[in-house]
C-alpha positions as CSV (number, residue, x, y, z in Angstrom):
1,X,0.0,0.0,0.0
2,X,1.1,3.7,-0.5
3,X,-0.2,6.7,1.0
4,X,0.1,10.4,-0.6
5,X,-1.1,13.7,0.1
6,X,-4.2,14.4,-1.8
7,X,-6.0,17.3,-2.9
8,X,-9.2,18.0,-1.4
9,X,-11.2,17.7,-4.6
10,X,-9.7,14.3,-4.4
11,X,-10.9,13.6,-1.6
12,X,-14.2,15.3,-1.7
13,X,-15.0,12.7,-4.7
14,X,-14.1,9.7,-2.3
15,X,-16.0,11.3,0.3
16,X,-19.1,11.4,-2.0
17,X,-19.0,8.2,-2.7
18,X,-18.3,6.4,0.9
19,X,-20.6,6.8,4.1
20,X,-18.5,8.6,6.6
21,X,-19.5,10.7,9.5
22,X,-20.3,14.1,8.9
23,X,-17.0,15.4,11.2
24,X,-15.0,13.6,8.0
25,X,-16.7,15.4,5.7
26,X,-14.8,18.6,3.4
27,X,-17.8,21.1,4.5
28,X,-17.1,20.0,8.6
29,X,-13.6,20.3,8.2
30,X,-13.3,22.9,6.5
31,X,-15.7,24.9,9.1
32,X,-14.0,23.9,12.2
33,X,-10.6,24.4,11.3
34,X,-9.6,27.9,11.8
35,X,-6.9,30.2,9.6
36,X,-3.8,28.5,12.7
37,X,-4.7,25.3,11.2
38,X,-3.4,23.1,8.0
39,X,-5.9,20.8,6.6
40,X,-3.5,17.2,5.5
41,X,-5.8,14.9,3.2
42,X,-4.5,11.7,2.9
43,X,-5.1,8.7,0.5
44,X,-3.8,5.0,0.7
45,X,-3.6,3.3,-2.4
46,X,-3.9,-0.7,-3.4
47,X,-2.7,-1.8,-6.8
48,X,-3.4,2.1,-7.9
49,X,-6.7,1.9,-6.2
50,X,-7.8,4.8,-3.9
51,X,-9.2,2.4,-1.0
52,X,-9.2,4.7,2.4
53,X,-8.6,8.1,2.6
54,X,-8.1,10.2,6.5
55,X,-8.3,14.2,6.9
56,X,-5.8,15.5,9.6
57,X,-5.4,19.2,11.1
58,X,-1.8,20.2,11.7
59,X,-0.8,23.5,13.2
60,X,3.2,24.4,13.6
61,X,6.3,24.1,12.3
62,X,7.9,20.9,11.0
63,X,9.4,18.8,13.9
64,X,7.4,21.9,16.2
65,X,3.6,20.7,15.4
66,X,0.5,19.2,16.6
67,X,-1.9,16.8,14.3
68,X,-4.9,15.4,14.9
69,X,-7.8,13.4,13.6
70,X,-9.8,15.1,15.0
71,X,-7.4,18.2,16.4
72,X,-8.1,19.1,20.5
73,X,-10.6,21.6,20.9
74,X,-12.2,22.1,17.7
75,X,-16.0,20.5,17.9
76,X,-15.4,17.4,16.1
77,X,-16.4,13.8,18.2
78,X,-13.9,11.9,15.7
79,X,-11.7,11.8,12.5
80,X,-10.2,9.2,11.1
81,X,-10.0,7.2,8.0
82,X,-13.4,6.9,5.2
83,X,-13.0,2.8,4.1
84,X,-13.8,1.8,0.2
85,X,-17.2,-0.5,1.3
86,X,-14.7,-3.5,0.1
87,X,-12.3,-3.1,2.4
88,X,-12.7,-6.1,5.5
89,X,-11.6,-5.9,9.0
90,X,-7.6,-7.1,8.4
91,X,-7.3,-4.6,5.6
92,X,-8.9,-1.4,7.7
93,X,-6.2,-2.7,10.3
94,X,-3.7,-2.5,7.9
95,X,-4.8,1.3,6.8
96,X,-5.0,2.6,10.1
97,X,-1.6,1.2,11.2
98,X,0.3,2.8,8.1
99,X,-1.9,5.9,8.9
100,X,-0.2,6.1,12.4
101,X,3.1,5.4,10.8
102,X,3.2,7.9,8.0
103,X,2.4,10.7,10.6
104,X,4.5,9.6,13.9
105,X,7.3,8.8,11.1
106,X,6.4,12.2,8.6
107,X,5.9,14.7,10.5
108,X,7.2,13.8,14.0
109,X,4.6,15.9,16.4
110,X,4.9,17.0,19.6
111,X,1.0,16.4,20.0
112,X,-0.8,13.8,18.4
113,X,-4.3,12.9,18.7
114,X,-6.5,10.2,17.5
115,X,-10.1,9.2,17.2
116,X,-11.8,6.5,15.2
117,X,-15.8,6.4,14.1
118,X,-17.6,5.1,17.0
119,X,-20.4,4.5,15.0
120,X,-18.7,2.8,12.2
121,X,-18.7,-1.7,11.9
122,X,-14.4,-1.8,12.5
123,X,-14.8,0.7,16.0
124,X,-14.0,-2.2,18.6
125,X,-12.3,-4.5,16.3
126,X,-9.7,-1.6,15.7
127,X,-9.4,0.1,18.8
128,X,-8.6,-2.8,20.4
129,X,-6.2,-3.3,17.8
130,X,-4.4,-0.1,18.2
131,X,-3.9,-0.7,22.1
132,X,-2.7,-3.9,21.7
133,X,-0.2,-2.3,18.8
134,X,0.7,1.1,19.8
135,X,2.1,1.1,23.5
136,X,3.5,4.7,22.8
137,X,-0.2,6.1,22.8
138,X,-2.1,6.8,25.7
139,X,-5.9,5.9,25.4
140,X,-8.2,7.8,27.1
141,X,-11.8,7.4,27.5
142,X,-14.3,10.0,27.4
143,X,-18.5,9.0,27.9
144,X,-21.6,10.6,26.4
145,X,-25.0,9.5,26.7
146,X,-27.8,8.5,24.1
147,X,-31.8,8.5,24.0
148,X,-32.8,5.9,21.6
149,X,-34.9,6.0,18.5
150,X,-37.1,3.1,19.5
151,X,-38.0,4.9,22.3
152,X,-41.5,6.5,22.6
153,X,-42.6,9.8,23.8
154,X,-43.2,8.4,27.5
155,X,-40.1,6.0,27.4
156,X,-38.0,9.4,26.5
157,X,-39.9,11.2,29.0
158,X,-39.4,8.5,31.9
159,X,-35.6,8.3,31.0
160,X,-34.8,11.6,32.1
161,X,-34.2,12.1,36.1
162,X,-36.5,13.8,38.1
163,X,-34.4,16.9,38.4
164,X,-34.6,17.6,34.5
165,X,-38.2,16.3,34.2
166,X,-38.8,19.5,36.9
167,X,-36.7,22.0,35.0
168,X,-38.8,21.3,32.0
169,X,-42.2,21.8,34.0
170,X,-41.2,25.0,35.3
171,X,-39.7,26.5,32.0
172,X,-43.3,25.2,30.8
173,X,-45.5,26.7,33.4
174,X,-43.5,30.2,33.5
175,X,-44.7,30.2,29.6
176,X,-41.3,29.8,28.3
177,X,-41.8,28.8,24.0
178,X,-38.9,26.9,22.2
179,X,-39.2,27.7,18.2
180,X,-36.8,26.2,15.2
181,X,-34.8,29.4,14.4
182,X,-33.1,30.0,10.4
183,X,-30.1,29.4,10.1
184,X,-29.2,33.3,9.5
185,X,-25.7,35.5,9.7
186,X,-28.4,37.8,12.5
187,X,-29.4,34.7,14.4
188,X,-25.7,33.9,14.7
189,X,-24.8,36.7,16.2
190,X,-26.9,37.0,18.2
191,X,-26.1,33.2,19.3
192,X,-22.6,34.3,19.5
193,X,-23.3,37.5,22.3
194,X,-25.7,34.8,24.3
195,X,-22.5,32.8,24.1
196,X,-19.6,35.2,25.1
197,X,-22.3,36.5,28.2
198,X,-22.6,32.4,29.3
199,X,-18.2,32.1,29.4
200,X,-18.1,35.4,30.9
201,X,-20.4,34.8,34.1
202,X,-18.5,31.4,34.5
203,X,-15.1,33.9,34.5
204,X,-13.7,32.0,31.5
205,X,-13.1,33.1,27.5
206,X,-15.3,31.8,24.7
207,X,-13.7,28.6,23.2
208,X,-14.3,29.5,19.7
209,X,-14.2,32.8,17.9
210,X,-17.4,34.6,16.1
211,X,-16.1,33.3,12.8
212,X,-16.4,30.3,14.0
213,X,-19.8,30.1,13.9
214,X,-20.0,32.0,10.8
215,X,-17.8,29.4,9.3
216,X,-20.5,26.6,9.9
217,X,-23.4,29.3,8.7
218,X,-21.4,29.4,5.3
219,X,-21.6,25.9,4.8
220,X,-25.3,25.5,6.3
221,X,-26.5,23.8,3.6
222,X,-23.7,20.8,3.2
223,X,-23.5,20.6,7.2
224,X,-27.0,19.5,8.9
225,X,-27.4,22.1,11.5
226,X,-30.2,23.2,13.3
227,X,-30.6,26.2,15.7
228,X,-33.8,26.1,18.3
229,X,-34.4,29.6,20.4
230,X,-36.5,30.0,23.8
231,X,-38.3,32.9,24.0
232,X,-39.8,34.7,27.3
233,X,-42.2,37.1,26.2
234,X,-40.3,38.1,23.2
235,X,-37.0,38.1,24.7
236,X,-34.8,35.6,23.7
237,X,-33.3,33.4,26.9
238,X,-32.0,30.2,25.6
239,X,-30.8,28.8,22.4
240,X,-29.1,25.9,21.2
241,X,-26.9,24.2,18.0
242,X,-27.8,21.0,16.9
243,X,-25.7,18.7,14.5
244,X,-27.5,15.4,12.6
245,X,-25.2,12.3,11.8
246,X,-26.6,9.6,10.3
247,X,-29.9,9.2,12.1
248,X,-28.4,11.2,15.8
249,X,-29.2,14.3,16.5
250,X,-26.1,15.6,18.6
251,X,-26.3,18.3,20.9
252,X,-23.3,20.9,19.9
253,X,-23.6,23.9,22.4
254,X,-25.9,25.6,24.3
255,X,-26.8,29.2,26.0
256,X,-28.8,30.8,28.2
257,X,-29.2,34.2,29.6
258,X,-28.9,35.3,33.3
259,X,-33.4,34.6,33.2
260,X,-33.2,31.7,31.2
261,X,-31.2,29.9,34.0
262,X,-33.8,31.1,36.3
263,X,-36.7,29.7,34.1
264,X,-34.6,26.4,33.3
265,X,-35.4,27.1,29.8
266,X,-32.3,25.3,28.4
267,X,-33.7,22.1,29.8
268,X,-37.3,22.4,27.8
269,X,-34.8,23.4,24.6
270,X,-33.1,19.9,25.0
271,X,-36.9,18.3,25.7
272,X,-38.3,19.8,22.8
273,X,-35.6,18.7,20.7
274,X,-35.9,15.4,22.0
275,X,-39.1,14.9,21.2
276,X,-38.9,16.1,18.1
277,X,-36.3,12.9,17.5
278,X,-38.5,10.3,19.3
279,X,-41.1,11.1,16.4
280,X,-38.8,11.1,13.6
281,X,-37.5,8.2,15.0
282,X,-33.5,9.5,15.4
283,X,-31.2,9.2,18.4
284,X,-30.9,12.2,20.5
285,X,-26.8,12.3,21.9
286,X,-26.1,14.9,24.9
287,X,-23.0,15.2,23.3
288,X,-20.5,14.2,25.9
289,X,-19.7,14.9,29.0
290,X,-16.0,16.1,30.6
291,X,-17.2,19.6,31.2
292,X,-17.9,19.8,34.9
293,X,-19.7,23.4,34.3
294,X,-22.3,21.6,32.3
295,X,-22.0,17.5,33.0
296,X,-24.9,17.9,35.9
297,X,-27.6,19.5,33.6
298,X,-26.3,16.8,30.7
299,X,-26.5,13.9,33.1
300,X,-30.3,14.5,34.2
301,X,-31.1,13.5,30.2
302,X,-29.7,10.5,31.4
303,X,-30.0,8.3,28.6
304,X,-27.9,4.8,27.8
305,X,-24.3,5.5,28.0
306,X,-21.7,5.0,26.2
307,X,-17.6,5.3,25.7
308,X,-15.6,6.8,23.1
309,X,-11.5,6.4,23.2
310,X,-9.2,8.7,22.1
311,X,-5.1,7.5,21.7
312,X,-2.9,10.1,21.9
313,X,0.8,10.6,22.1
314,X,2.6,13.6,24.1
315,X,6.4,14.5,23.3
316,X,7.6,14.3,27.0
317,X,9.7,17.7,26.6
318,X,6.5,19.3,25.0
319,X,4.9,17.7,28.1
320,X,6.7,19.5,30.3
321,X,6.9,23.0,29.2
322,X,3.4,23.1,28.6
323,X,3.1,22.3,32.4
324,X,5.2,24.4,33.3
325,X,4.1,27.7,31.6
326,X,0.2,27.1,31.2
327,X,-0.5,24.8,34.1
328,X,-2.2,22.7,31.5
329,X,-1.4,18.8,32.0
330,X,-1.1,16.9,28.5
């Protein structure tokens, strides 16, 4: 097998043809990764035959950089390689490994991160396969939750705790309405200030820049977004992002205002959008947990859990110095 750089109308054409997730597809990547970052599009090739091809984001200098499929901190669940349908469970082993390879060996990072399809048939066969190959990369498990499709409007209902089913009565019974909202460059922005206000009375900075969001508005229509606003009155006090893959529904980010926490009317967002997915018969995902400013109101969804792993590898220098000067640990 060889693996080259492609272009990304290269890829795009594979992509087209393939099911993938949408956080491998040209339009997602290409609106989370900011101007700091490199889009890398790689193909592996059989006998001249395009059979796999992976999307990395790189950022730094050569022998100074950190790649990732998906990168840290940019709102994608996973990366990793799209498989020709073909292609069987020794020979996706055999793409990933030379994946690993070509980037460890090429480009030598001080940061590397790593995240397969959960969703795809190969997820547990290869993951395991990885740990049991790759001792140099760390695996570390991170847990979300999901509400099922089969489920019915009083199965959703009775899967949520207490505390969340009371959140969504009072939102309800102080008149709070939740409405689909377009998609627009105004609704955005105003998303964006509802945003900036939630970081700032937690004392923290926004993790993703205005453009950011205008980024995935430019590429609304390949990207399967939805927005969903609560209103008080007229006033707008809660809003939240919503991302579809393949039948789930995925809870991207939410905001409320100073009165929308006091109304709880972030909690009958997530209930209406729920039941929106129980009828249309798609799985509604919380969308991870791992933030402690937000895990309590994601865990009173409840819902069945599950894991997702992520291998990494961490120069031990690089390590250190980030340690020492950000008081971040790697």
């Amino acid at each position: 097998m060889k693996i080259v750089k492609l272009t990304k109308n290269y890829y795009l054409d594979f992509e087209k043809k393939h099911t993938h997730s949408i956080f491998q597809s040209l339009s997602w990547l290409e609106s989370v990764a900011s101007n700091n970052y490199t889009l890398v599009y790689l193909g592996v090739y059989d006998n001249d035959k395009l059979i796999a091809v992976c999307p990395f984001v790189k950022r730094g200098l050569p022998f100074f950089c950190v790649v990732g499929s998906p990168m840290k901190g940019v709102y994608s669940e996973f990366g990793g390689p799209i498989f020709d349908i073909e292609i069987n469970h020794a020979k996706a082993l055999e793409i990933v490994c030379d994946l690993l390879q070509y980037i460890l060996k090429r480009y030598r990072p001080m940061y590397f991160q790593f995240s397969l399809d959960k969703f795809s048939t190969d997820y547990e066969f290869l993951n395991r396969s990885i740990k049991n190959t790759y001792s140099q990369l760390n695996c570390k498990n991170s847990t979300s939750a999901l509400i099922k499709a089969n489920s019915s409007i009083d199965e959703a209902w009775s899967s949520v705790t207490g505390r969340a089913r009371t959140a969504v009565r009072k939102a309800k019974k102080n008149g709070v309405i939740v409405k689909d909202t377009p998609f627009t460059r105004e609704n955005i922005s105003l998303y964006y200030d509802l945003y900036s206000s939630t970081f700032s009375r937690r004392g923290l900075k926004p993790r993703h820049s205005r453009s950011f969001y205008e980024e995935m508005l430019s590429n609304k229509h390949k990207n399967p977004l939805f927005m969903r606003f609560a209103y008080s009155d007229s006033e707008v006090v809660s809003a939240a992002i919503f991302l579809i893959d393949r039948g789930r529904v995925i809870y991207l980010s939410g905001v409320s205002t100073g009165l929308g926490l006091k109304l709880s009317a972030q909690s009958l967002v997530l209930w209406n959008c729920i039941e929106d997915c129980t009828e249309k018969c798609l799985d509604f995902d919380v969308g991870g947990y791992g933030d402690t400013g937000i895990d309590k109101f994601k865990l009173s969804f409840s819902g069945e859990q599950y894991s997702k792993e992520t291998f990494q590898y961490v120069n031990p220098i690089f390590a250190y110095f980030i340690k020492k000067i950000f008081k971040i640990v790697l």
